[in-house]
Backbone as a ProteinNet text record, in pm:
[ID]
protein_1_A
[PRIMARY]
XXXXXXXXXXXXXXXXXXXXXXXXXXXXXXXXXXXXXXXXXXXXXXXXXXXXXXXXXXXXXXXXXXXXXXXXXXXXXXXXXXXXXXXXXXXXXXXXXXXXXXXXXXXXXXXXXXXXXXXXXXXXXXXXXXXXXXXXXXXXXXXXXXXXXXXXXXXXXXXXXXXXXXXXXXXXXXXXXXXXXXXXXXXXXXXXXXXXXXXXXXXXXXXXXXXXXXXXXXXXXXXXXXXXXXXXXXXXXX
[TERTIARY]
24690.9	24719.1	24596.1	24545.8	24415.8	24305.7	24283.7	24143.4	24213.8	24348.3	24410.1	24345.5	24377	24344.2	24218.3	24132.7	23991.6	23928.1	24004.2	23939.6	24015.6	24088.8	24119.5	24058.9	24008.2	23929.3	23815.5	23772.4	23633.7	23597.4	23728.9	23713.3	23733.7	23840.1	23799.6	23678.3	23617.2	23495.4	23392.9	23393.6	23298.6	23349.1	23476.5	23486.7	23428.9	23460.5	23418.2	23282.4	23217.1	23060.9	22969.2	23033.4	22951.4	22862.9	22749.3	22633.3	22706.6	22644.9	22703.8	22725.6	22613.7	22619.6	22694.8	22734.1	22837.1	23017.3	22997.7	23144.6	23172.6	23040.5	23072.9	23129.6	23015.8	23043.8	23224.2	23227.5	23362.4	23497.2	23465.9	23551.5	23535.2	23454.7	23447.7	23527.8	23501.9	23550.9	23682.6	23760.6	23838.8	23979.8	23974.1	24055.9	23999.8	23881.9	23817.5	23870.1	23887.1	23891.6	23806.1	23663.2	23595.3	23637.9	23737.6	23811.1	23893.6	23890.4	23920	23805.8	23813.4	23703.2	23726.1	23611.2	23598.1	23677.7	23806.8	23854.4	23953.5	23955.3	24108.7	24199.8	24317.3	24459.4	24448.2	24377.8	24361.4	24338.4	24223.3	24177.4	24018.5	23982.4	23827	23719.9	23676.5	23543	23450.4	23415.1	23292	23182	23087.8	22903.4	22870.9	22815	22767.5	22609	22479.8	22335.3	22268.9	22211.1	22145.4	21998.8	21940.7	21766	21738.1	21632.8	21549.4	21414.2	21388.5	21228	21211	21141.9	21061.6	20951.2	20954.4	20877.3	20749.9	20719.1	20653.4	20753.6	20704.2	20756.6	20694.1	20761.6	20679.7	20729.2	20701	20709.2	20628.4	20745.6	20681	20640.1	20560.7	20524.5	20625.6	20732.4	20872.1	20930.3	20889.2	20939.9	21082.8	21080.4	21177.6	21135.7	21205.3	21157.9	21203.9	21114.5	21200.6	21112.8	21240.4	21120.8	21211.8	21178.7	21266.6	21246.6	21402.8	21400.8	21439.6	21412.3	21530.1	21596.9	21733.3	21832.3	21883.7	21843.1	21833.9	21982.1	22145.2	22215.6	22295.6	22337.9	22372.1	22522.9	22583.9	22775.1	22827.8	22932.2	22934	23083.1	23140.6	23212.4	23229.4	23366.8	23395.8	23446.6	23532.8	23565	23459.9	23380.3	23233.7	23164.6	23249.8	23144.1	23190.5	23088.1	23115.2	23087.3	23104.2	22996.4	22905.7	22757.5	22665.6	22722.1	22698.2	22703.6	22785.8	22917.1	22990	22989	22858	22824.8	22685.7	22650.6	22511.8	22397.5	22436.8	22337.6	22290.2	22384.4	22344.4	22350.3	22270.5	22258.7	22303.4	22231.1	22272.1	22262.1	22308.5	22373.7	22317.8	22311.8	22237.5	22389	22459.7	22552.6	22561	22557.2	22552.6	22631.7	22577.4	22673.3	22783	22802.1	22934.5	23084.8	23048.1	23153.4	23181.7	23127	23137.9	23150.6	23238.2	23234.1	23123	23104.1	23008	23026.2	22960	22950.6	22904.7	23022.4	22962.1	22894.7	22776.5	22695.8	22593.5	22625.3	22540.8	22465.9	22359.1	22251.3	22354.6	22384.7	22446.9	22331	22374.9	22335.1	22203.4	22239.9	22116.6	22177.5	22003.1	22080.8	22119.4	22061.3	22110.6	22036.2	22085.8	22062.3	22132.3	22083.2	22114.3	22035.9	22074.9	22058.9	21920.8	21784	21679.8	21710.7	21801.7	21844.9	21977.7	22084.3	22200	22274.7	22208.6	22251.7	22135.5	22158.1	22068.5	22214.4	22093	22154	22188.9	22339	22317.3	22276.2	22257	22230.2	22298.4	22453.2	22485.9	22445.1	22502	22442.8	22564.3	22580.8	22661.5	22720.2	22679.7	22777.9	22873.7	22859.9	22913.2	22855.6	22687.9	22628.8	22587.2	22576.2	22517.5	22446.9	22330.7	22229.1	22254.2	22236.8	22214.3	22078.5	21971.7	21899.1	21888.1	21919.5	21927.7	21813.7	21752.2	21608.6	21699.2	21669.6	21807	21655.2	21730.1	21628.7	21683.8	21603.4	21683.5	21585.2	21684.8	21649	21692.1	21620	21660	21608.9	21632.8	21564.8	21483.7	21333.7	21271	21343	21404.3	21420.5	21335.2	21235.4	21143	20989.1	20966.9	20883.6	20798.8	20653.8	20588.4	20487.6	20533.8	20559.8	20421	20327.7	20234.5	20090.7	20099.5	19992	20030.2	19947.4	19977.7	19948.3	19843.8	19781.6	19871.3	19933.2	20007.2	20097.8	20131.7	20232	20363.1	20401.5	20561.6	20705.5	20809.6	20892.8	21033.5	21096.9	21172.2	21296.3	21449	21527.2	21635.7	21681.3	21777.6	21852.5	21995.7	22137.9	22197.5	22209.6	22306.8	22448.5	22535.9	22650.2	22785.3	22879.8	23000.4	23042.8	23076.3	23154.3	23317.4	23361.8	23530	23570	23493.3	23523	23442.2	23565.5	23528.2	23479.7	23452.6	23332.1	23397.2	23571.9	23659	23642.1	23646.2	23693.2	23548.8	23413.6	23295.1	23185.9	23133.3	23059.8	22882.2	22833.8	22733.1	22614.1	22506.3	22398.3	22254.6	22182.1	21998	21989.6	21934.5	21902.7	21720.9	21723.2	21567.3	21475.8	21327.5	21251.2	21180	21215.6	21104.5	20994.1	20933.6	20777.6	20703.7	20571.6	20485.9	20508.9	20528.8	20482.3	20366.4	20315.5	20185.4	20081.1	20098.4	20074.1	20146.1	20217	20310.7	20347.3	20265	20256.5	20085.8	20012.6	19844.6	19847.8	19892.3	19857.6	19936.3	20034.8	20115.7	20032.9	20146.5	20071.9	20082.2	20213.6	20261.6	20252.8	20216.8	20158.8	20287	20324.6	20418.8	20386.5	20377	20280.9	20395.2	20516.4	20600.5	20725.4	20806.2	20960.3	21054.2	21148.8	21222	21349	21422.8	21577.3	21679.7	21729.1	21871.1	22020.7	22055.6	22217.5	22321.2	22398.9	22480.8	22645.6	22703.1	22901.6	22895.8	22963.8	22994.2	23192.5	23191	23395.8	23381.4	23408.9	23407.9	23546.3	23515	23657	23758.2	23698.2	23783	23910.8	23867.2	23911.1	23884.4	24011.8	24017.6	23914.1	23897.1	23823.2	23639.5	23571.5	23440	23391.3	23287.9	23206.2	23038	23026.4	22879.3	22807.2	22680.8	22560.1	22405	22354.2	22184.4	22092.4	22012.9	21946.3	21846.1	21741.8	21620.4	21483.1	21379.8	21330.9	21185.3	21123.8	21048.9	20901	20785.7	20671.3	20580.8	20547.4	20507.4	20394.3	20282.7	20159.2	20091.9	20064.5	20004.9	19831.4	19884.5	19700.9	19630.7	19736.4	19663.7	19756.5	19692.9	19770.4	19747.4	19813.7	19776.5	19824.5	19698.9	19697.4	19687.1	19608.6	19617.8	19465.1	19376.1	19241.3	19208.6	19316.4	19304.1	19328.2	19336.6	19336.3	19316.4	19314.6	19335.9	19335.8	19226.5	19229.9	19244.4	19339.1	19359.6	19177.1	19169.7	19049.6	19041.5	19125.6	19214.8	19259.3	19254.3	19287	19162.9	19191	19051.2	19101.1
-12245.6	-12325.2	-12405.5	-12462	-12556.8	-12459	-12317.4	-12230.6	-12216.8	-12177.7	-12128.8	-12282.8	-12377	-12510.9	-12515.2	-12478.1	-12464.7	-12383.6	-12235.4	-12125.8	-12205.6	-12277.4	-12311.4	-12419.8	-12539	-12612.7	-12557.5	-12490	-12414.8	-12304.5	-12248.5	-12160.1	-12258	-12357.5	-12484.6	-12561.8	-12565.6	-12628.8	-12548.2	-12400.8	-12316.3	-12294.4	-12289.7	-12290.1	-12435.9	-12558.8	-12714.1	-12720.1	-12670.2	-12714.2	-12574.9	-12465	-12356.6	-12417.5	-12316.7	-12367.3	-12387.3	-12519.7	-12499.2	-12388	-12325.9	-12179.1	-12113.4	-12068.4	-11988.7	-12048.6	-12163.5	-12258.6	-12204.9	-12210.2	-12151.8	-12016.6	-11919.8	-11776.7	-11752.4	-11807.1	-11793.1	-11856.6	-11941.5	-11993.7	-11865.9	-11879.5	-11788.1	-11676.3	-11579	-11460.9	-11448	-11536.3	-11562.4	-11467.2	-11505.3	-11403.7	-11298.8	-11311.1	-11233.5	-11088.8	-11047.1	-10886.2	-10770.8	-10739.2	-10677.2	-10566.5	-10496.1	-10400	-10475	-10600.5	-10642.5	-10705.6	-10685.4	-10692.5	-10879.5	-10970.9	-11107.8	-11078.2	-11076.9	-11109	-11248.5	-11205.4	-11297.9	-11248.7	-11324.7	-11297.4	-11192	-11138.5	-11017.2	-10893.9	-10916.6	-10851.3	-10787.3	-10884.8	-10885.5	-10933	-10822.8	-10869.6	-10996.2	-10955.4	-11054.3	-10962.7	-11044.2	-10992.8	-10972.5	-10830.2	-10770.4	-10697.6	-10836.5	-10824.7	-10713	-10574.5	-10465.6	-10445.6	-10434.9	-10382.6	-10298.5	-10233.3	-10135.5	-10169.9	-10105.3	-10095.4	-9990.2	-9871.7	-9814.6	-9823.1	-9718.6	-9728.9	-9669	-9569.1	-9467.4	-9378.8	-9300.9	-9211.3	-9054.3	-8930.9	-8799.6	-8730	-8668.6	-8571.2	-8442.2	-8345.2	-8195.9	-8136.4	-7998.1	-7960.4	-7871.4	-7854.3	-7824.3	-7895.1	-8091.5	-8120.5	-8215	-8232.4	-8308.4	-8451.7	-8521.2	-8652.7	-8759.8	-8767.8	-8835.4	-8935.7	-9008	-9156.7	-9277.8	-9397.5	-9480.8	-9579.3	-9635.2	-9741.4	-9832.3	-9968.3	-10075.5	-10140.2	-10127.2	-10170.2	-10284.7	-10372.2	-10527.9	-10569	-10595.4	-10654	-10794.2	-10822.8	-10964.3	-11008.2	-11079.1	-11126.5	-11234.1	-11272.9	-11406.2	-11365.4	-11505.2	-11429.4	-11571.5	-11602.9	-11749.8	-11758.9	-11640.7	-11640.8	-11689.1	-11677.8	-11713.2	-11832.5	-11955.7	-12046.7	-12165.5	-12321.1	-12372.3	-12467.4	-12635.2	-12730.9	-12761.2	-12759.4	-12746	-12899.7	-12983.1	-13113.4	-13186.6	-13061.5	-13097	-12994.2	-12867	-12804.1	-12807	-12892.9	-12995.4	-12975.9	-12867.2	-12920.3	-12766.8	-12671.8	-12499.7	-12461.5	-12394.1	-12381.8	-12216.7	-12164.6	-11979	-11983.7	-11791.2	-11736.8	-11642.6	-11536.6	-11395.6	-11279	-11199.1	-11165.1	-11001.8	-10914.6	-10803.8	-10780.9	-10648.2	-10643.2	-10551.1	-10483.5	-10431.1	-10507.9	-10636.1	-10748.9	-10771.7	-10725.9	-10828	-10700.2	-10740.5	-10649.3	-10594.1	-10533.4	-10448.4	-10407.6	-10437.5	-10332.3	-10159.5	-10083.1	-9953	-9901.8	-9951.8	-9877	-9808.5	-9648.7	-9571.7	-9478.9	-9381.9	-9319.9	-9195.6	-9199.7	-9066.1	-8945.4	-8820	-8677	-8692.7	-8756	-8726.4	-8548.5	-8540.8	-8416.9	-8520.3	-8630.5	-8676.1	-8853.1	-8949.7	-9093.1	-9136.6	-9222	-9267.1	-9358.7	-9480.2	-9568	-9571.7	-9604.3	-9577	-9631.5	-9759.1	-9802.8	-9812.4	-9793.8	-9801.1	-9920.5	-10015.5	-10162	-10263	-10304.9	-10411.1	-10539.6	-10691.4	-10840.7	-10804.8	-10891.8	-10984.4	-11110.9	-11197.8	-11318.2	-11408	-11443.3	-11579.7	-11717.3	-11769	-11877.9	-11972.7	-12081.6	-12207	-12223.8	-12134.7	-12146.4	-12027.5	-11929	-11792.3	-11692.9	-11733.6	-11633.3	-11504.8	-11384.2	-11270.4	-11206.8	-11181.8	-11104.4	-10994.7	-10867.6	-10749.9	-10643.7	-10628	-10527.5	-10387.8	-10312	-10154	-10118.5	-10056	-9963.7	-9813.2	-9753.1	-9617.5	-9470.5	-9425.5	-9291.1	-9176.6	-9148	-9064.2	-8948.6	-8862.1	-8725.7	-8717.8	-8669.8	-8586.5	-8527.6	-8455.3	-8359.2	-8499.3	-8477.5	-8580.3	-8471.8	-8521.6	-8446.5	-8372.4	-8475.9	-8455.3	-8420.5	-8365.2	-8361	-8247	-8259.8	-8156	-8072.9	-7979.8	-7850.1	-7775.8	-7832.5	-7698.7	-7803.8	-7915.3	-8011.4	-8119.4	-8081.9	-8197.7	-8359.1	-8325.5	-8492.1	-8573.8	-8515	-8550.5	-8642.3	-8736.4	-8801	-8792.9	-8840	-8775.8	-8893	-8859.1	-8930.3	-8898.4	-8970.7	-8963.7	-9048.2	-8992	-9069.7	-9130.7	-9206.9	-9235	-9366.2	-9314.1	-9358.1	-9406.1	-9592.7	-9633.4	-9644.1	-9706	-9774.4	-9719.1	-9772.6	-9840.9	-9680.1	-9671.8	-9551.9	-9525.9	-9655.1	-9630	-9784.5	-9877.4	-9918.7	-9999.6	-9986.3	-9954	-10118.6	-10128.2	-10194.1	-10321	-10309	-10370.9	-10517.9	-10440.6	-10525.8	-10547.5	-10525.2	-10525.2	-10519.5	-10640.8	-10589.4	-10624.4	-10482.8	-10494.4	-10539.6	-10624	-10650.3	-10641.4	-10608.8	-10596.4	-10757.3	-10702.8	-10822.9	-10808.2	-10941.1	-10968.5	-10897.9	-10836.7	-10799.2	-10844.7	-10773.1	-10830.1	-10825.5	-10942.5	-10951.9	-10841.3	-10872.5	-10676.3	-10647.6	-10469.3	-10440.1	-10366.7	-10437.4	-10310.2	-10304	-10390.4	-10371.3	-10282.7	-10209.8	-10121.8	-9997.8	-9988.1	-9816.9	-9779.2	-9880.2	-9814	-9713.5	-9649.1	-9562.5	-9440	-9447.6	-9386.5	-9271.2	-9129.7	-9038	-9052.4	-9133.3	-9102.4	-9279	-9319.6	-9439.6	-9483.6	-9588.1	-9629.8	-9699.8	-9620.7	-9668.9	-9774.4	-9743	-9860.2	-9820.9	-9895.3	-9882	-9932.2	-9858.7	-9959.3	-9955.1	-10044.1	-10028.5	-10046.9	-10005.2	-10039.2	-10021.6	-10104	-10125.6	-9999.5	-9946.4	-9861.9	-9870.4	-9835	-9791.2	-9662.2	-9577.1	-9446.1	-9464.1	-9347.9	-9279.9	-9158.9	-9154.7	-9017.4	-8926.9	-8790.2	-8719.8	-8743.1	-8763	-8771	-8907.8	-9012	-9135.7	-9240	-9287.3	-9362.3	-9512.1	-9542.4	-9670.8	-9646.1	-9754.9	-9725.2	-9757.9	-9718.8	-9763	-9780.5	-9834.3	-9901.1	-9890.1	-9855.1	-9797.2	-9864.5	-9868.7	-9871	-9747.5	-9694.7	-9644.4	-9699.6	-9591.5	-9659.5	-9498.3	-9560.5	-9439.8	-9493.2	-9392.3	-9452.9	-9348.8	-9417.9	-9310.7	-9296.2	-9173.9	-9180.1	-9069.4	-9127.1	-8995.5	-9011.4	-8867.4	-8864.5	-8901.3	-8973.9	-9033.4	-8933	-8825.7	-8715.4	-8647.1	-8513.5	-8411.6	-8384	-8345.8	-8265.4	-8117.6	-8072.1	-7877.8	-7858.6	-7719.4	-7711.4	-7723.8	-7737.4	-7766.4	-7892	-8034.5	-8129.1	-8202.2	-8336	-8435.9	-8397.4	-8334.2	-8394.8	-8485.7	-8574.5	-8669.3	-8616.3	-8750.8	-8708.1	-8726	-8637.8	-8649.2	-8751.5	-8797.6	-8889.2	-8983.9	-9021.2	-9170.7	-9282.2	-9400.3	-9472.6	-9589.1
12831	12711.4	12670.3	12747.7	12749.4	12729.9	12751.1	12674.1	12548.6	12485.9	12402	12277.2	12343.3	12252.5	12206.7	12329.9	12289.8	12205	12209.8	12121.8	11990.5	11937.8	11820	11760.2	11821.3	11784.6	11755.8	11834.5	11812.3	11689.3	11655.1	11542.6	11407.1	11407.2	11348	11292.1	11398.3	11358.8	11277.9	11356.6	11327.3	11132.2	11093.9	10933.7	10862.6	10947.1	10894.4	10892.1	10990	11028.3	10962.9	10899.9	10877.1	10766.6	10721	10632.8	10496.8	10412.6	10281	10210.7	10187.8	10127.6	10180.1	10297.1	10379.2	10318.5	10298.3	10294.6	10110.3	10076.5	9959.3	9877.7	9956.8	9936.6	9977.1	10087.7	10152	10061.2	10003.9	9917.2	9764.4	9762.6	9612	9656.4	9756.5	9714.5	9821.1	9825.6	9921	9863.3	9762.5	9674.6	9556.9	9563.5	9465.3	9480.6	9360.9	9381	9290.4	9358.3	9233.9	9175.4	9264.7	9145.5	8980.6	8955	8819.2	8751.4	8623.5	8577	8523.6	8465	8440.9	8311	8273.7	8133.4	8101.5	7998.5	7975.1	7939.4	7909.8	7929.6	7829.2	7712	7663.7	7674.5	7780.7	7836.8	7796.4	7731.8	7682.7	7789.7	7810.1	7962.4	7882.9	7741.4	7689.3	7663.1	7625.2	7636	7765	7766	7843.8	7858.2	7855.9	7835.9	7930.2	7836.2	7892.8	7844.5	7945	7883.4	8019.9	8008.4	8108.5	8076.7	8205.2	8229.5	8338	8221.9	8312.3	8380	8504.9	8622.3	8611.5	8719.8	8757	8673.5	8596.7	8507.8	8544.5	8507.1	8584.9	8437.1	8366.8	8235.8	8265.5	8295.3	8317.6	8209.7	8246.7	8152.2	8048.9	8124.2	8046.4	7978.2	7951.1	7915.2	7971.3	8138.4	8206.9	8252.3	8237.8	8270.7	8392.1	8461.7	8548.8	8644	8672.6	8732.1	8807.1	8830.4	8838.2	8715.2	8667	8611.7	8646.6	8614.1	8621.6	8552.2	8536.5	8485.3	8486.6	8368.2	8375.9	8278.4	8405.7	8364.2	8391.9	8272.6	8281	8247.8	8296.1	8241.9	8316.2	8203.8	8288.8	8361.6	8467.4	8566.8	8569.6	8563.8	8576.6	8679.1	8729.9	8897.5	9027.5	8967.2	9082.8	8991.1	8904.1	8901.1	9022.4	9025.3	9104.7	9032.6	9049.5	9020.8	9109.1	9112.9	9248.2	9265.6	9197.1	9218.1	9375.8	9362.1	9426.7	9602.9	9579.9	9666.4	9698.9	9727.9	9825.9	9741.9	9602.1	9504.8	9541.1	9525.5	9569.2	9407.1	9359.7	9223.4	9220.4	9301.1	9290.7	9467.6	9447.9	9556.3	9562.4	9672.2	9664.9	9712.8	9638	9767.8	9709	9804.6	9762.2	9662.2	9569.7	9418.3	9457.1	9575.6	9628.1	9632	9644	9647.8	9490	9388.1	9299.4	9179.6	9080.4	8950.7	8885.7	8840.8	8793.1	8649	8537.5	8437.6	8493.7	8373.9	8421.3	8322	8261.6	8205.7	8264.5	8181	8246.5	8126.8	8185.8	8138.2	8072.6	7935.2	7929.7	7887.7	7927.2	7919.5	7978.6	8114	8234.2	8316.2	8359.1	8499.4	8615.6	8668.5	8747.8	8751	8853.3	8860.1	9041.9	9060.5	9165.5	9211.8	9263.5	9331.5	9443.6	9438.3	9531.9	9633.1	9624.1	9782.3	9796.4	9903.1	9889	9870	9905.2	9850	9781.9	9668.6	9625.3	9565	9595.5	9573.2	9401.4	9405	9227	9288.5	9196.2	9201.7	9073.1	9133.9	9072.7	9071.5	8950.6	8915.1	8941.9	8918.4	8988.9	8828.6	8724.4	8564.4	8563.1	8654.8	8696.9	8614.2	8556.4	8483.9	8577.9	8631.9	8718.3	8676.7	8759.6	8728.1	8860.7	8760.6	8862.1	8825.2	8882.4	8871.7	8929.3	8961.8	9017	9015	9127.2	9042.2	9077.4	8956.8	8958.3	8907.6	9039	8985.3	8897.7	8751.4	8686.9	8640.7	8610.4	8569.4	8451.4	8287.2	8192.9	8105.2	8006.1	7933.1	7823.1	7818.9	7694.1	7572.3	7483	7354.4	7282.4	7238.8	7157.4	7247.5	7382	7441.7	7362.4	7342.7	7276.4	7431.4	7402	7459.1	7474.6	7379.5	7326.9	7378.5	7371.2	7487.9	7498.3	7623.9	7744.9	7700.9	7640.4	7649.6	7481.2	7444.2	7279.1	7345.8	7231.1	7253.1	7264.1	7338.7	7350.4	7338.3	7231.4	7199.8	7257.9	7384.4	7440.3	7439.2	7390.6	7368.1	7473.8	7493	7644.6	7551.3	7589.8	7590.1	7692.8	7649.8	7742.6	7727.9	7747	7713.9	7805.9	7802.8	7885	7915.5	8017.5	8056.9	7982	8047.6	8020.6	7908.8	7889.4	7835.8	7678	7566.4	7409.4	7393.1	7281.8	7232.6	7173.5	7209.7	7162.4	7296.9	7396.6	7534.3	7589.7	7543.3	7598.1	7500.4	7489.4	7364.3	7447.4	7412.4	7493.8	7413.7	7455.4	7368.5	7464.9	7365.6	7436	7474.4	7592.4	7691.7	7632.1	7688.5	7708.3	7770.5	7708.9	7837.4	7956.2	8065.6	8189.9	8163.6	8243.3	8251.2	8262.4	8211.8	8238.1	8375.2	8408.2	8545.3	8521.6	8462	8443.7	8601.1	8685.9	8786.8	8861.1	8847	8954	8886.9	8710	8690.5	8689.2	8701.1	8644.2	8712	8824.7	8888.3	8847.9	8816.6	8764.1	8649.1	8615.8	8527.8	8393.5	8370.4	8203.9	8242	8078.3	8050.9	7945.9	7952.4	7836.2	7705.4	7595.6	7504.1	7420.6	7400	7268.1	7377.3	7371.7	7412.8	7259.1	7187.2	7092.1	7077.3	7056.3	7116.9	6977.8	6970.1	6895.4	6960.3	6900.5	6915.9	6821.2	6892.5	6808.2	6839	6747.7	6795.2	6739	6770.6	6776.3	6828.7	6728.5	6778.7	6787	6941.1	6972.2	6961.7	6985.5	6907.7	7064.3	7168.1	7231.2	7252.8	7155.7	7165.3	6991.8	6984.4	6891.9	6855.2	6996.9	7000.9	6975.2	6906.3	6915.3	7016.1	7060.5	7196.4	7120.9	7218.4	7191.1	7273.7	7245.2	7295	7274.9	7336.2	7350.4	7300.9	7208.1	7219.1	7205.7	7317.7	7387.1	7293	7260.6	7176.8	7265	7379.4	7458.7	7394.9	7410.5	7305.2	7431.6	7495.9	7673.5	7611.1	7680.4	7684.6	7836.5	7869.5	8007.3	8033.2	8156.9	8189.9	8265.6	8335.1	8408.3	8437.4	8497.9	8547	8619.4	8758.2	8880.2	8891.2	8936.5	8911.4	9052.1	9046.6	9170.3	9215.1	9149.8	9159.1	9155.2	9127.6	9156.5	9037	8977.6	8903.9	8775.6	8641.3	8515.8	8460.4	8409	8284.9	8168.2	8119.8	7924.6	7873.6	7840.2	7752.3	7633.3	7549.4	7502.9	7530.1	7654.3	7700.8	7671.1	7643.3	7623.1	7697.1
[MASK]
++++++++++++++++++++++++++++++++++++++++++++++++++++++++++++++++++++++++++++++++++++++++++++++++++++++++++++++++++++++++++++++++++++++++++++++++++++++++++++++++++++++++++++++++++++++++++++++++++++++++++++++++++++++++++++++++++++++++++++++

C-alpha cells in the first residue's frame, strides 16, 4: 500500500512539476482531434495562406520537371491558442504536424510528390496562428517546355489548391514570399528567372461547388547541362 502511495504521488508530481512547455502542449491537445478540421458551427475552416518556393530544380531534355519545393502554409486554429501571459510567457511551440490538422492542398496533374523527410515541425503561435513548411519532392510535365534548345527559356505552369474542400468552406489566398534562397540553388542547373502567381475558382463537371486554386507560371532557363563528356554551360548565361 505504502509503494502503491508512492508511485501516485510521484506520477502526481511528475504532471505538477513537468516543464511549462510540456504542461502546455499537454493541455492543448488533450482533446484535440486532428482528424477535424479548425471551423465553426458552419463549418467554414477560414483563410487558408499558400506560396512555394522552389528548390534545386532538374528540367529534362524531354521536357520533365522535377525538384524539391517548399510549401509555405499558414491557418489559424483557435483550438491551439493560449494566453502566454498566463503560460510563463511561452509565445510558440514546435510539435510535429502529424498531431495537428492540415490543409490538403496539393500539386494537381503531377507524376508524383512526396515528403523528403517523413516528419517535419509546424510551429504555433500563442494566437493559434500555424505555420507549416514541407520540403515536397515533385515530379511533372513543364507544359510549355521548349523542346528544340536547351539553353531557351522555359515557361512552366503548376496548380495548387484544396483537394476535397470548395472555396465555399476554405478560401485559400497567396501567402507572402520567403526570403531569397539564392544561396541553396547557385549550384543548382535550372536558374529561376520570374515566379508569378494568380488566384483562380474553377467548377468542375464533377461537382457543383467552385474550388479555388493557385496558379504558379514559373519562367526557368538552364545554367548547364551534364552529358556524358562532362559539364555544359549556357552560352547565354551572363
Amino acid at each position: 500500500m505504502l509503494a502503491l502511495s508512492f508511485v501516485l504521488q510521484f506520477l502526481f508530481l511528475g504532471v505538477v512539476f513537468g516543464s511549462p512547455k510540456e504542461i502546455l502542449i499537454g493541455r492543448l491537445f488533450k482533446n484535440y482531434d486532428p482528424a477535424i478540421p479548425p471551423s465553426n458551427s458552419e463549418g467554414i475552416i477560414g483563410k487558408v495562406d499558400f506560396n512555394i518556393r522552389p528548390q534545386c530544380m532538374e528540367l529534362s531534355l524531354d521536357g520533365e520537371l522535377e525538384g524539391n519545393i517548399w510549401a509555405y502554409q499558414s491557418w489559424q486554429d483557435d483550438r491551439l491558442a493560449w494566453n502566454s501571459s498566463e503560460e510563463s510567457g511561452i509565445e510558440l511551440i514546435r510539435v510535429p504536424a502529424k498531431k495537428i490538422w492540415l490543409p490538403d492542398v496539393v500539386l494537381y496533374m503531377k507524376k508524383s510528390a512526396q515528403l523528403v523527410d517523413e516528419e517535419y515541425n509546424a510551429v504555433v503561435y500563442s494566437s493559434g496562428r500555424v505555420i507549416y513548411v514541407p520540403d515536397i519532392r515533385s515530379k511533372m510535365d513543364c507544359d510549355n517546355a521548349n523542346l528544340t534548345n536547351p539553353w531557351a527559356v522555359n515557361e512552366c505552369n503548376l496548380r495548387y489548391g484544396s483537394w476535397t474542400f470548395d472555396s465555399r468552406l476554405t478560401q485559400l489566398s497567396i501567402g507572402e514570399h520567403s526570403s531569397d534562397e539564392t544561396e541553396y540553388t547557385q549550384y543548382c542547373s535550372i536558374k529561376t528567372l520570374e515566379i508569378k502567381e494568380e488566384l483562380k475558382t474553377k467548377v468542375y463537371d464533377c461537382c457543383p461547388e467552385p474550388y479555388s486554386h493557385i496558379e504558379y507560371k514559373l519562367r526557368l532557363q538552364r545554367k548547364f547541362l551534364r552529358t556524358d563528356q562532362g559539364i555544359v554551360y549556357n552560352p547565354m548565361d551572363v
